[in-house]
N, C-alpha and C positions, 0 to 999 in steps of 0.2 A: 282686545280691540273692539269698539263699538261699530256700530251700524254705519258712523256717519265718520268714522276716520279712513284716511285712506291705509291701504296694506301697503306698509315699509317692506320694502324689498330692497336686497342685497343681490348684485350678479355678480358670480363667480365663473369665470372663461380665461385659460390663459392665452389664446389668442385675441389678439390687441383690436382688430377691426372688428370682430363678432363679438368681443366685450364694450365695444364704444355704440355699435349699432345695436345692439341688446337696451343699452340705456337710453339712446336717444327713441327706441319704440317706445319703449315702454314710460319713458316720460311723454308720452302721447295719447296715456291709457287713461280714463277718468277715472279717482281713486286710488291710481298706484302713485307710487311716492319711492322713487331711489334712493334710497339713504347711503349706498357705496357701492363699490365693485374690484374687485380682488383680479389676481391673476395667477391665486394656487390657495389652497387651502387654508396655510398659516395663515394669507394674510386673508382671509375671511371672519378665521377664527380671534386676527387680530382688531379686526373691524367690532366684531359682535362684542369684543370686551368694552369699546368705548362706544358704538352705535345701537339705540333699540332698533330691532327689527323683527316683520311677522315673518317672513320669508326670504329662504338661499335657493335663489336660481341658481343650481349647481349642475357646472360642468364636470364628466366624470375623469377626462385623461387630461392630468394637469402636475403638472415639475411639483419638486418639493413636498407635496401632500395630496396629493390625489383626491378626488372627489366622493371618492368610496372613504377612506378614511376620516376625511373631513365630515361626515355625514353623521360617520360614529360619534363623534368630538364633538360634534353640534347634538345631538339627540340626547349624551351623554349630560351636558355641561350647560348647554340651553334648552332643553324641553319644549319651553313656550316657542321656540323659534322652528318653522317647519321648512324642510328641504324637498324643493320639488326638483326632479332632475332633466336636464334640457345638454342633449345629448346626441351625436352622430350614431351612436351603438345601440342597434338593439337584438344585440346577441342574449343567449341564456347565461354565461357566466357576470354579466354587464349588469343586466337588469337584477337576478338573481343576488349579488352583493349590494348593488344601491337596493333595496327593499330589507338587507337582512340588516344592513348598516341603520336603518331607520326612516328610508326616504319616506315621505307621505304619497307622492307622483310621481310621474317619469313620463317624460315627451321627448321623441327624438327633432333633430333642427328641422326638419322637412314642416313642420307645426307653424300654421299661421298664425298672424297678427289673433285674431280672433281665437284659434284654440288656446293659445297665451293667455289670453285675458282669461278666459274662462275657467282655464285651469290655474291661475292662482288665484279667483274670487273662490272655486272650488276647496283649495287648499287652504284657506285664509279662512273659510267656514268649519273644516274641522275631517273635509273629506275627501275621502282619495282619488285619484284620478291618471290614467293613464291614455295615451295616445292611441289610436287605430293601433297602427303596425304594435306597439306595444300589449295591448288587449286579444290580439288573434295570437300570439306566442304564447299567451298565458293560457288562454283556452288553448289551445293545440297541445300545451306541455299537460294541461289535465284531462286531455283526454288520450295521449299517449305517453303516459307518464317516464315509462320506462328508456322512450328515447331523449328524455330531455332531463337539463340539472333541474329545472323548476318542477319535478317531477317529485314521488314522496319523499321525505326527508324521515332516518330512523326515528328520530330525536320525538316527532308528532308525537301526541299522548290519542289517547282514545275518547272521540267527543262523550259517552258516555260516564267519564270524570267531570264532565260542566253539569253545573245545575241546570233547570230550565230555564231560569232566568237567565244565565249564561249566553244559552243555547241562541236563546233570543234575541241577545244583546251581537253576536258573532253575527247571527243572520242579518241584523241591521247594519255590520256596515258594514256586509258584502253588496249590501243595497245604494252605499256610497253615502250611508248615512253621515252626520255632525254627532258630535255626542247632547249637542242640544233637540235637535232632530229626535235623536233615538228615545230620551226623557221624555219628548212629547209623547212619541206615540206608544211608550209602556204605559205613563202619568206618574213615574218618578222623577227624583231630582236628579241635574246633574252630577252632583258629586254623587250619589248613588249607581249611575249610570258609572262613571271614570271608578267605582270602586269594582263594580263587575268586569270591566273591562280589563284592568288591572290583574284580577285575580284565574278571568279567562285567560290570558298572555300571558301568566304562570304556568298555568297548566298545559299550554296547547306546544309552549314553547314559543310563541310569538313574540319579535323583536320590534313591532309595529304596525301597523291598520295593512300591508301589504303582506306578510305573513300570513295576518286573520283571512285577508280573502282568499288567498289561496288556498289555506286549512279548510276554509266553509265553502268551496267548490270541490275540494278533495272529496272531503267528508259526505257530503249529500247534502248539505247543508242550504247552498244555492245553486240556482241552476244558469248553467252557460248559456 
């Protein structure tokens, strides 16, 4: 997607008045562009087979396919297409599976007009982004780890397995970095940048940019 097109977005809500009033905001947004709206997963994922699109506003408790699974499906199966999540829950087991499914964001409905906007021009640039109430659960589960599922996971490896370059590339986009962002400020390319990245989310275990930040506040990595 370039500078000057707008972000094709998809909502996914199975209720019928918050997926109608979803689309008509957001047809109000300069630069956003609806290209469909689902009301369960499959038919998201049936949309994304005949519709391009940068971004799935995705709802998580929804019939037939849920929004947690649908998230896998899409990260799976479309890559280039990012799911930011727009959602009444923001519980640890809620937020915890949209993140490990692949979400790039997560806002709960209490989110105005304007955090909307801003977190999918956020998401549409390559970076992640979470809600207030979302962002204090995340810091609270890393600093008491033990009471919360966002709390360590076995699986981590030991950041001392990343190169420094790695190391570097993890710190950036705990920063809320783009992966074009990040190229700038090493002065590599991006495909350079997405092969580090790649190979740090091998090692860390990361299923997507909201794993890495939680592994690089774990770790020492960034600071809350």
């Amino acid at each position: 997607m370039s500078d000057t097109d707008d972000i094709r977005v998809v909502v996914a809500d199975d209720q019928q008045i918050i997926r109608e009033g979803l689309v008509a905001l957001l047809g109000l947004m300069d630069g956003i562009e609806v290209v469909g709206a689902a009301g369960d997963g499959e038919d998201v994922l049936r949309l994304l087979a005949e519709t391009p699109a940068d971004i799935v506003l995705m709802d998580l408790r929804m019939p037939v396919m849920d929004g947690v699974k649908a998230t896998e499906r899409i990260t799976r199966e479309y890559p280039q297409v990012a799911v930011l999540v727009l959602t009444t829950y923001a519980d640890d087991d809620s937020i915890v599976s949209a993140l490990h499914a692949g979400a790039r964001g997560y806002l709960t409905k209490d989110a105005g007009r304007a955090e909307i906007a801003a977190a999918l021009r956020a998401t549409a640039s390559g970076q992640s982004t979470f809600g207030a109430v979302v962002s204090r659960r995340l810091v609270a589960a890393l600093r008491h780890p033990d009471s919360s599922r966002l709390g360590p996971v076995d699986r981590w490896s030991n950041p001392d397995r990343l190169t420094p370059r790695e190391v570097e590339v993890v710190k950036l986009i705990a920063q809320g970095m783009s992966n074009m962002q990040i190229a700038t400020s090493l002065f590599i390319g991006e495909s350079t940048v997405k092969t580090h990245i790649n190979n740090a989310f091998a090692k860390i275990g990361a299923q997507g940019r909201g794993d890495a930040i939680r592994y690089a506040y774990r770790q020492g990595l960034a600071e809350a």
